[in-house]
C-alpha positions as a printed Julia matrix, in Angstrom:
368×3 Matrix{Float64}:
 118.95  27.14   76.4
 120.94  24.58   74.74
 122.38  27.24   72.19
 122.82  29.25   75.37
 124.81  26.67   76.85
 127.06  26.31   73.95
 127.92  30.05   73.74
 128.61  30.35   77.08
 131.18  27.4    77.06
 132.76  29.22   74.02
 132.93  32.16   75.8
 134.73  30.89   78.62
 136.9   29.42   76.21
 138.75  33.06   75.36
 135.44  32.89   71.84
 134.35  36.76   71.0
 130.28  35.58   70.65
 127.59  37.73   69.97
 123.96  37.01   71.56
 120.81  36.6    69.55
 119.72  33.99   71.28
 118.31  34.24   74.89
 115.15  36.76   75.04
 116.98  38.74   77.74
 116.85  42.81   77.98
 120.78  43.75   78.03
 119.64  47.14   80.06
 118.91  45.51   83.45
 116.38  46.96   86.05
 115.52  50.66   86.03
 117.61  52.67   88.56
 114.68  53.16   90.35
 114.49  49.94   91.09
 118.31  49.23   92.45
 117.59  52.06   94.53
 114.47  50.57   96.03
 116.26  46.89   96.63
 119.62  49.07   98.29
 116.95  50.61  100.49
 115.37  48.23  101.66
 118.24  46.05  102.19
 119.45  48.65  104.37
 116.35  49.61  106.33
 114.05  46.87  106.3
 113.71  43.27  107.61
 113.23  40.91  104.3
 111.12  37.97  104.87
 108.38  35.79  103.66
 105.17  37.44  102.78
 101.56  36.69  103.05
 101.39  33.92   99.94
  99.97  36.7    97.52
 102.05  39.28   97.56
 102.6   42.67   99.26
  99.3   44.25   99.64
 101.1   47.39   98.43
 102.21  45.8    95.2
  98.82  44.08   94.12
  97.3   47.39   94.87
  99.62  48.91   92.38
  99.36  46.54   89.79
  95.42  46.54   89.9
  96.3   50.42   88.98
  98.42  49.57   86.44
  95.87  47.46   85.07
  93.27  50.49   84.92
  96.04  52.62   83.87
  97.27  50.29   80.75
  93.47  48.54   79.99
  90.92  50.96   81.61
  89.68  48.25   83.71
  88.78  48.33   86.99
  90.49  45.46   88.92
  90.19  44.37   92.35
  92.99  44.15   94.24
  92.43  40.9    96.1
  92.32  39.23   92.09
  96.33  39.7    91.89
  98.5   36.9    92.8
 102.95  38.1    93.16
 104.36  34.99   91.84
 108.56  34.13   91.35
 108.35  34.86   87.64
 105.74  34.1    84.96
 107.26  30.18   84.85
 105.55  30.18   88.66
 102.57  31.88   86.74
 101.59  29.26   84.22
 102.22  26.42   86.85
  99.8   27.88   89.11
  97.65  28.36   86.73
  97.65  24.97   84.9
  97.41  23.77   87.99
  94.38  25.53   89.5
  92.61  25.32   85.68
  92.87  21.68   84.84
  93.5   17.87   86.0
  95.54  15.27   84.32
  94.16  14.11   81.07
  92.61  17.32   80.41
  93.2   18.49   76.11
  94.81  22.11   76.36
  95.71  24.04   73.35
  98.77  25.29   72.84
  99.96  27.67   69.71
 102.72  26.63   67.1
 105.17  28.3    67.0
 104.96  29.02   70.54
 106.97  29.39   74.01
 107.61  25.86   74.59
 107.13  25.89   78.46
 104.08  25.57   77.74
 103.77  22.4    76.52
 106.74  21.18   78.75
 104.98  22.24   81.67
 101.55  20.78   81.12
 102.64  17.52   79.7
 104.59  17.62   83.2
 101.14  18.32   84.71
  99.47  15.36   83.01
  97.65  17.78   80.7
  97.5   17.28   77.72
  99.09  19.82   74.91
  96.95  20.12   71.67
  99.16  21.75   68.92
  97.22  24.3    66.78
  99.38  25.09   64.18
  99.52  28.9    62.68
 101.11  30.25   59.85
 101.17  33.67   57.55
  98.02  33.07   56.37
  96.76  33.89   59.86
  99.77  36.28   60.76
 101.04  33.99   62.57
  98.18  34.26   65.27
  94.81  31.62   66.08
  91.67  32.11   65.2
  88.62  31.05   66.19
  88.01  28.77   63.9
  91.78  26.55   64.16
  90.47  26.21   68.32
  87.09  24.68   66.99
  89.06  22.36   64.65
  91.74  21.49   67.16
  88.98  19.4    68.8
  87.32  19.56   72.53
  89.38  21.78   74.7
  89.62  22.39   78.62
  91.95  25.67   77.98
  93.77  27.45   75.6
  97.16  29.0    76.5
  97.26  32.38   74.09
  99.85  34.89   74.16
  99.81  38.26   72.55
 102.69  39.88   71.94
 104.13  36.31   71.08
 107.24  34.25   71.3
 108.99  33.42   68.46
 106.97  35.12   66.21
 106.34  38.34   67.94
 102.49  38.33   66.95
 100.29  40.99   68.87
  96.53  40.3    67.98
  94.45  43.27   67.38
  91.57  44.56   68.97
  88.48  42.79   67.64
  90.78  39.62   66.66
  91.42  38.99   70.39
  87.49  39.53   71.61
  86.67  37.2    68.78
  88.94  34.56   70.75
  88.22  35.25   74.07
  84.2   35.59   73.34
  85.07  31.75   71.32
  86.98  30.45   74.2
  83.85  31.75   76.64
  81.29  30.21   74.77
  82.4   26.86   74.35
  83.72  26.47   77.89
  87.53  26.61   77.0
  89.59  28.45   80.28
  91.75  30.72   78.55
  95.28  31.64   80.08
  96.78  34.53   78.94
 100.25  35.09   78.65
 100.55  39.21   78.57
 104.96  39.36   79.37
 105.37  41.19   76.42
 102.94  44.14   76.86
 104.49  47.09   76.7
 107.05  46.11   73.92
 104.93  46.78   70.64
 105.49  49.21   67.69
 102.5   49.7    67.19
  99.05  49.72   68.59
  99.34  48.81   72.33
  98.52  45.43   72.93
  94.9   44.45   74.62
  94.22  42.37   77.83
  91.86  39.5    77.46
  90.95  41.07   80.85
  88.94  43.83   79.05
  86.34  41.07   77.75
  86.0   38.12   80.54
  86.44  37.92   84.01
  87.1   34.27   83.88
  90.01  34.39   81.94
  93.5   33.49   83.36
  96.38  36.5    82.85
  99.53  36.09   83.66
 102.44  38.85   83.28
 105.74  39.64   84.15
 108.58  42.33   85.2
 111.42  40.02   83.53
 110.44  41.78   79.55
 109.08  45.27   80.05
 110.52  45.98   83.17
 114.2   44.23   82.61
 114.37  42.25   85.58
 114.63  38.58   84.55
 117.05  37.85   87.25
 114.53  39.37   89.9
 111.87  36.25   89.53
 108.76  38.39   89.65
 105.68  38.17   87.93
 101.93  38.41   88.91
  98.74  36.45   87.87
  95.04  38.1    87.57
  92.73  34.88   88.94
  88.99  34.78   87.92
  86.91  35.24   91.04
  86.06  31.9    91.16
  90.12  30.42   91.34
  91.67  33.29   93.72
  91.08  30.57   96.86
  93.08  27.83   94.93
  95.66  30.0    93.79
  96.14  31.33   96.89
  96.35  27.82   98.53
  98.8   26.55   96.0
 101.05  29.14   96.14
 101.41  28.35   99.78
 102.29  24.99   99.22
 104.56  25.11   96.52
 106.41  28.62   96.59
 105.31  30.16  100.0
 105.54  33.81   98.36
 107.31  35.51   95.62
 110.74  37.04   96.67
 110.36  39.92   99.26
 112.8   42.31   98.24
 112.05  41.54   94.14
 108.12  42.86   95.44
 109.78  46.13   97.03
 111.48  46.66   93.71
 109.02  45.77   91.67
 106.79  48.8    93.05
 109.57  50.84   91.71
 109.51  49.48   88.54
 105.76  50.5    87.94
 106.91  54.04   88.12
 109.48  53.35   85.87
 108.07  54.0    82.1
 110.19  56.79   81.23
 113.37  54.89   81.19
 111.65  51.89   80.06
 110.22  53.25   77.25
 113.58  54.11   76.03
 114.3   50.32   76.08
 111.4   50.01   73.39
 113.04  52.61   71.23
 115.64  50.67   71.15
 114.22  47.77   70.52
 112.68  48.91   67.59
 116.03  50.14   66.27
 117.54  46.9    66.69
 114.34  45.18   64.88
 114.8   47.21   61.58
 118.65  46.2    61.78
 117.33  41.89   61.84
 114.74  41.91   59.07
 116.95  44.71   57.03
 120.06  42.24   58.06
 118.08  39.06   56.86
 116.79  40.76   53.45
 119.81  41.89   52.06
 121.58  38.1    53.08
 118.07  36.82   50.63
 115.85  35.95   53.68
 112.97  38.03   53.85
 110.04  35.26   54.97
 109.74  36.83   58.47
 106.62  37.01   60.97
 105.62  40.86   61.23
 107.27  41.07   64.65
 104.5   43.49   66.26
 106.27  43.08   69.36
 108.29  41.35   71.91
 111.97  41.65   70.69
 112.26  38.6    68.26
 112.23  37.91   64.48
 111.13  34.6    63.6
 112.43  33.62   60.46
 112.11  30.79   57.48
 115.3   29.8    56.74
 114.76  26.46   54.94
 116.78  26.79   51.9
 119.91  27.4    54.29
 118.93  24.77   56.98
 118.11  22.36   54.58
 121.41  22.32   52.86
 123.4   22.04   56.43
 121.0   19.37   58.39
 118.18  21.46   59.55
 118.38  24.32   61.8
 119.8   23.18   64.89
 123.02  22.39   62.59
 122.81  25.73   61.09
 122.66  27.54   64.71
 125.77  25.47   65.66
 127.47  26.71   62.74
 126.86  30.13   62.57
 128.03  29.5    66.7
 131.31  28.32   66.11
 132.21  29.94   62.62
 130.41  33.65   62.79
 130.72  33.88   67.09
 126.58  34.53   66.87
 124.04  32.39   68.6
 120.88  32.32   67.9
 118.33  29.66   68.54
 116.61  26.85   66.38
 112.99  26.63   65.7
 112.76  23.22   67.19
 111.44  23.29   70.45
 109.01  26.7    68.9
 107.43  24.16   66.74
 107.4   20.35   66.54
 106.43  19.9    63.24
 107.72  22.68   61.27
 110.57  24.19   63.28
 113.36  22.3    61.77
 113.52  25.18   59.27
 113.32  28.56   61.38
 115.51  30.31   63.24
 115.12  32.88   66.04
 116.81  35.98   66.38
 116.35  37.87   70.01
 117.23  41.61   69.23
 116.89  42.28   73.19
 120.59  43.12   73.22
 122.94  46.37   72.32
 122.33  47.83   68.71
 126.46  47.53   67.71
 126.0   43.89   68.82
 122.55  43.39   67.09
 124.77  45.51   63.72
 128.3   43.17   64.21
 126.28  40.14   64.42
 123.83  40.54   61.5
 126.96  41.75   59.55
 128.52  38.55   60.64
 125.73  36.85   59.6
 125.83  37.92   55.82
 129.69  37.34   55.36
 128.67  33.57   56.42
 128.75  31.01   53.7
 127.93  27.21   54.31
């Protein structure tokens, strides 16, 4: 956000700056979903909700559950929240108390950590690299010590990791076993080139999932997400999103029904995506960088870039640079990754393919 911050003050400035650096789909909403909003601005009263959602809308998303996973959700498990940032609070919140050792992934979304150490939690870095592909196993939770949860997210950010099949049972049947409450973070389902990616759902009732219409769906600005609560936690989430948010935004829930019907045009969005993904690494190799995560999914490349960062003061320096001499931001590997991220960079390819082109072409003119 800091990057963010400094491209938009250079833009504002009369600066031509090209965006790599917020993971933000360029599209916006589906029409479908305007639509919806316009209508209901027009015909309906908009309001507070009951403090889970529109019945309507959790209905629909325990179908798209079934439809996406082949499980069979009820209903009355799905809590609307404003966003998945709303999501993981809830959720930390209903999960653990203060002092309690969660694990968190590095590189990973560092709200996480933010957020629980806000909490009182405690964040337990467990470190992942290529040797892994970038994704925990089983055995790095065991050795990270006694855990209360584990905060896992398939497809990943920065790295962009989606965790196959028998690799995520093997995690959630770990995290089961040794009493670890594992919270999901599924945003990014429905961008992978690939395999689709799997719901921890399809293995444990008592896990924690929490998604999002801000990544598939293109609607950042809308603050909408939803959380699946084990049986046991749908009370306290209930009660706590009473207290703290009342509901999620009426008129985002109307359009977010829309949205669910939506996969035709969104699906383009993924094609596109993938387009611009090919143009990053292919952009990075011929520039000499080619010590990438696989990218799986989500619309980021997370990349080594030590050589470069080293010689310039690390990576934040080098994102600076290539800021105000290239006009292309991108964001440091810092806050992704305590220990390590002083030498990454990551590139979000959620914008316009002659953007994604210009910038990476920018990119390999650029000499320190």
């Amino acid at each position: 956000m800091a990057m963010a911050r400094l491209a938009e003050e250079r833009e504002t400035g009369g600066a031509d700056v090209l965006h790599l650096e917020v993971g933000q789909p360029s599209a916006g909403a589906p029409s479908a979903v305007r639509d919806a909003a316009v209508q209901a601005l027009a015909e309906s009263a908009i309001g507070y909700t009951n403090a889970p959602g529109l019945p309507a809308l959790r209905r629909r998303i325990a179908r798209h559950t079934g439809e996406w996973y082949g499980v069979d959700l009820d209903p009355a498990r799905v809590l609307v929240v404003s966003g998945a940032s709303a999501g993981f609070t809830l959720a930390f919140l209903a999960a653990f108390d203060a002092g309690d050792r969660v694990g968190v992934v590095e590189p990973g979304y560092p709200c996480y950590r933010n957020t629980l150490e806000a909490l009182g939690c405690v964040p337990v870095p467990i470190s992942v690299g290529p040797e892994t592909r970038w994704a925990p196993t089983p055995e790095l939770v065991a050795a990270a010590g006694p855990l209360r949860g584990l905060v896992l997210a398939s497809p990943s950010n920065p790295t962009g990791t989606v965790l196959d099949a028998v690799s995520l049972a093997a995690l959630v049947g770990h995290c089961g076993e040794a009493g670890i409450r594992l919270v999901s973070d599924e945003i990014y389902h429905g961008i992978v080139y690939g395999d689709p990616a799997r719901s921890a759902l399809e293995h444990d009732d008592e896990v924690i999932v929490v998604n999002s219409f801000s990544k598939y769906f293109a609607m950042t600005g809308w603050r909408l997400g939803w959380v699946v609560a084990p049986p046991t936690l749908v009370e306290a989430f209930e009660r706590l999103q009473q207290n703290l948010y009342i509901c999620a935004p009426h008129i985002s829930q109307v359009a977010g029904l829309a949205a669910l019907d939506a996969r035709a045009e969104l699906d383009q969005h993924v094609h596109r995506y993938a387009t611009n993904r090919q143009i990053v690494v292919d952009g990075l190799a011929a520039a000499g960088f080619t010590d990438v995560a696989q990218a799986d999914g989500a619309f980021y490349v997370y990349a080594d870039m030590a050589d470069l960062a080293d010689a310039v003061g690390g990576s934040m320096a080098l994102c600076q640079r290539w800021l105000t001499e290239a006009g292309v931001a991108t964001t440091p590997g810092l806050d992704f990754d305590l220990a390590r991220g002083n030498r990454f960079v990551r590139f979000s390819y959620a914008g316009a393919t002659d953007a994604i082109a210009d910038a990476l072409e920018r990119l390999g003119r650029w000499t320190p």
